[in-house]
C-alpha positions as CSV (number, residue, x, y, z in Angstrom):
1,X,0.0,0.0,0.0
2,X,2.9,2.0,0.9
3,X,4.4,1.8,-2.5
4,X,1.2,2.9,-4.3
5,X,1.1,6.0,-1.9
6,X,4.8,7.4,-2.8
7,X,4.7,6.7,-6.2
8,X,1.0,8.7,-5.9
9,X,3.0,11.3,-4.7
10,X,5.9,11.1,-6.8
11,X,3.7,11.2,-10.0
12,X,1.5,13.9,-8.7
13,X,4.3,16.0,-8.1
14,X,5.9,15.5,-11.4
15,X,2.5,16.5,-12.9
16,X,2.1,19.9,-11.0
17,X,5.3,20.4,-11.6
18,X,4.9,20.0,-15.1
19,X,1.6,22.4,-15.6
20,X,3.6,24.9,-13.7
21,X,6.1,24.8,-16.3
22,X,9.3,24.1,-13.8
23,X,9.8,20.3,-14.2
24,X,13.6,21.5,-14.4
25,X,13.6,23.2,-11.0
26,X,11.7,19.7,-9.7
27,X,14.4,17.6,-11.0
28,X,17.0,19.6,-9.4
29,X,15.4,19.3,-6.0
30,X,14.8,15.8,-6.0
31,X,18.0,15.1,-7.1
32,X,19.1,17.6,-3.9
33,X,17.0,16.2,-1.5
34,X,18.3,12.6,-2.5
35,X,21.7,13.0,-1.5
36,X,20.9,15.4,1.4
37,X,19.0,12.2,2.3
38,X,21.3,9.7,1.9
39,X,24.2,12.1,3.9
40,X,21.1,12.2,6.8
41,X,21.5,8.5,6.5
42,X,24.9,7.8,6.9
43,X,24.9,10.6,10.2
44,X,22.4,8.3,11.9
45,X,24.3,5.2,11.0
46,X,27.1,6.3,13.2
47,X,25.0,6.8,15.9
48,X,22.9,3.6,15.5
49,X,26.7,1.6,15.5
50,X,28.3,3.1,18.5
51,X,24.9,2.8,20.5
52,X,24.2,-1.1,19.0
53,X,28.0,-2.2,20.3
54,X,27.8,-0.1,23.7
55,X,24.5,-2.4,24.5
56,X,25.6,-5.4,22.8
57,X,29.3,-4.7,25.4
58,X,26.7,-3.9,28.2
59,X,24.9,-7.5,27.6
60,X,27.6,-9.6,27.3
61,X,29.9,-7.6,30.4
62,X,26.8,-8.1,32.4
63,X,25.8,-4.8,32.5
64,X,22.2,-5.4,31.7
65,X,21.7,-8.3,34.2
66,X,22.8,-5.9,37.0
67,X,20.2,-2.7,35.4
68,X,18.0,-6.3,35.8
69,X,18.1,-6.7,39.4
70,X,18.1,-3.0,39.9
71,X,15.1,-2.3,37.9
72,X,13.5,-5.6,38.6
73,X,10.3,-4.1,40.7
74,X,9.1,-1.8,37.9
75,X,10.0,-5.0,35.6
76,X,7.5,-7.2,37.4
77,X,4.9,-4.0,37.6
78,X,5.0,-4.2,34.1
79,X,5.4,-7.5,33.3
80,X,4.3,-9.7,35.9
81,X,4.3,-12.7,34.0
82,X,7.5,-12.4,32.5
83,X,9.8,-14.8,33.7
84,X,12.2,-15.2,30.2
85,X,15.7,-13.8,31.6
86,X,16.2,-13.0,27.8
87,X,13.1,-11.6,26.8
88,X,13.5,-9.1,29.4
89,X,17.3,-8.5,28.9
90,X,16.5,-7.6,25.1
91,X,13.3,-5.5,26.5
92,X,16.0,-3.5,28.6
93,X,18.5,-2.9,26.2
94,X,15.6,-1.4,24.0
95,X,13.8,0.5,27.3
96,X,17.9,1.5,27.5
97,X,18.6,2.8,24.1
98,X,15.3,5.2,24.3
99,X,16.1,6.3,27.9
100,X,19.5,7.6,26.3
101,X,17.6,9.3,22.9
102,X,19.1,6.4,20.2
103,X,15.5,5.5,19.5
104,X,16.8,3.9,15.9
105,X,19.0,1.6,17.8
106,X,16.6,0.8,20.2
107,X,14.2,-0.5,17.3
108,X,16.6,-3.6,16.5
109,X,16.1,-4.5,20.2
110,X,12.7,-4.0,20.3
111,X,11.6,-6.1,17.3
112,X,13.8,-8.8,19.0
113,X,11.8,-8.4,21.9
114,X,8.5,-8.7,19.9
115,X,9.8,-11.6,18.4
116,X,10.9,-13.3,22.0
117,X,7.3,-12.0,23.2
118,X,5.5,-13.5,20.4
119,X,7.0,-17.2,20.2
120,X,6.0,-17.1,24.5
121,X,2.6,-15.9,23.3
122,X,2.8,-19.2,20.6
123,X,2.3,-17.1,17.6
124,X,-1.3,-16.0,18.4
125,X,-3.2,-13.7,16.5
126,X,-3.8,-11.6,19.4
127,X,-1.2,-9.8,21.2
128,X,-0.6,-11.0,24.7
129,X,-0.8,-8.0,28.0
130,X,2.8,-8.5,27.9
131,X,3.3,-7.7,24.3
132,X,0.9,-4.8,24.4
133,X,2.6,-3.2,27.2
134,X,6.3,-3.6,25.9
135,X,4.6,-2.0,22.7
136,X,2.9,1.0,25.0
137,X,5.9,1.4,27.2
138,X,8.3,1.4,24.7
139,X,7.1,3.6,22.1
140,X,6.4,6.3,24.8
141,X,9.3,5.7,26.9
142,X,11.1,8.7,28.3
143,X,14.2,10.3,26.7
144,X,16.8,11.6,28.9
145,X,18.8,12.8,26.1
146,X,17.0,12.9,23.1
147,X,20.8,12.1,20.9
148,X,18.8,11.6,17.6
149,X,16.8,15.1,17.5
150,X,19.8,17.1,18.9
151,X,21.7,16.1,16.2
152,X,19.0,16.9,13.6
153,X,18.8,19.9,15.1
154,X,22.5,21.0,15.3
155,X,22.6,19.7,11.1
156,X,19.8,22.0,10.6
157,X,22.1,25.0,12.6
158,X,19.9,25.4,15.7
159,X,21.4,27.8,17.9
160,X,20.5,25.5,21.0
161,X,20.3,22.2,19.8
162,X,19.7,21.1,23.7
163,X,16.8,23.1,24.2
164,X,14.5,20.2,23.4
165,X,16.0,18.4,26.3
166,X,14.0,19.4,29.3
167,X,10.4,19.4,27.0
168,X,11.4,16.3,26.2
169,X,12.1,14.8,29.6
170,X,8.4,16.2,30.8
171,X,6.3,14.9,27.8
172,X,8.1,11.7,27.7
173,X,7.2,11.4,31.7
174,X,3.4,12.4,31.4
175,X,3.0,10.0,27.8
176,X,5.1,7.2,29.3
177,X,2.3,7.6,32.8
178,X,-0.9,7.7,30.3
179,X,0.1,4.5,28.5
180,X,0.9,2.6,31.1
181,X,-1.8,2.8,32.8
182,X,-3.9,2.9,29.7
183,X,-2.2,-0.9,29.3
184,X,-3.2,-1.5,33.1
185,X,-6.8,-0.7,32.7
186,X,-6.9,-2.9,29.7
187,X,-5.1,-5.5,31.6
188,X,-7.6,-5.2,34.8
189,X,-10.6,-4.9,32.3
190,X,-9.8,-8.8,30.5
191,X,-9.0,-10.7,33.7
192,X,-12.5,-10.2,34.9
């Protein structure tokens, strides 16, 4: 679906473009915002590396089994049926990379965790409380320092590339609070 929607886009451009009479000046830009694009790319790579080897040296140093035992009561809040040391190692190391802003890092840990979640859950169609709150928690997890949009910003010559850091700590608080117990409502609501 996705595919029909860009090319949609792409040919509707062209065409307006066209009537307009500066199909030249459309080129130009595309071909601008391609390699702007591709340098965007390779700027988050870096990032995404350095933060996937710092978690994967955290895991196997035992790092994240000692963030384990120190988060462990919020863990079994969450996750009270959770017993897979695994599964919730790879759920830390993505809770872990979105603490610390690397949200695009944290997505290789989280669809691991999905996965894990999912073969527990024995493939159903329906998502298990576990997998819906991972999902919740996850995507509105707090940012300490949001690295990914301070760089963006700093590319894009912000002034104060860190001002987003304290907005960011309060909205991901209040959004992180509101799904949660969103998820523990839903929870409560299907044990009855």
């Amino acid at each position: 679906m996705m595919n029909y929607i860009w090319a949609g886009m792409l040919l509707s451009g062209i065409a307006v473009a066209a009537y307009r009479g500066v199909l030249g000046s459309f080129s130009e830009g595309l071909m601008t915002s391609c390699t702007e694009g591709v340098y965007f790319v390779i700027g988050l790579a870096g990032i995404m590396a350095v933060w996937s080897g710092l978690m994967n040296i955290a895991k196997d140093s035992g790092l994240i089994d000692a963030f384990a035992r120190l988060v462990r009561p919020m863990i079994r809040f969450l996750f009270p049926k959770e017993r897979n040391r695994e599964t919730i190692a790879m759920m830390l190391m993505s809770f872990s990379a979105n603490i610390f802003g690397a949200g695009n890092s944290a997505t290789v840990f989280a669809l691991k965790s999905m996965v894990m979640l999912d073969e527990e859950n024995g493939h159903s169609p329906v998502a298990s409380d576990a997998m819906c709150m991972f999902m919740a928690a996850n995507m509105s997890m707090i940012q300490i320092v949001p690295v990914t949009i301070v760089k963006i910003r700093s590319d894009a010559g912000s002034s104060d590339p860190g001002s987003i850091i304290l907005p960011s700590i309060i909205v991901g608080i209040v959004s992180m609070i509101a799904s949660i117990a969103v998820c523990k409502i839903y929870e409560r609501k299907s044990c009855k």
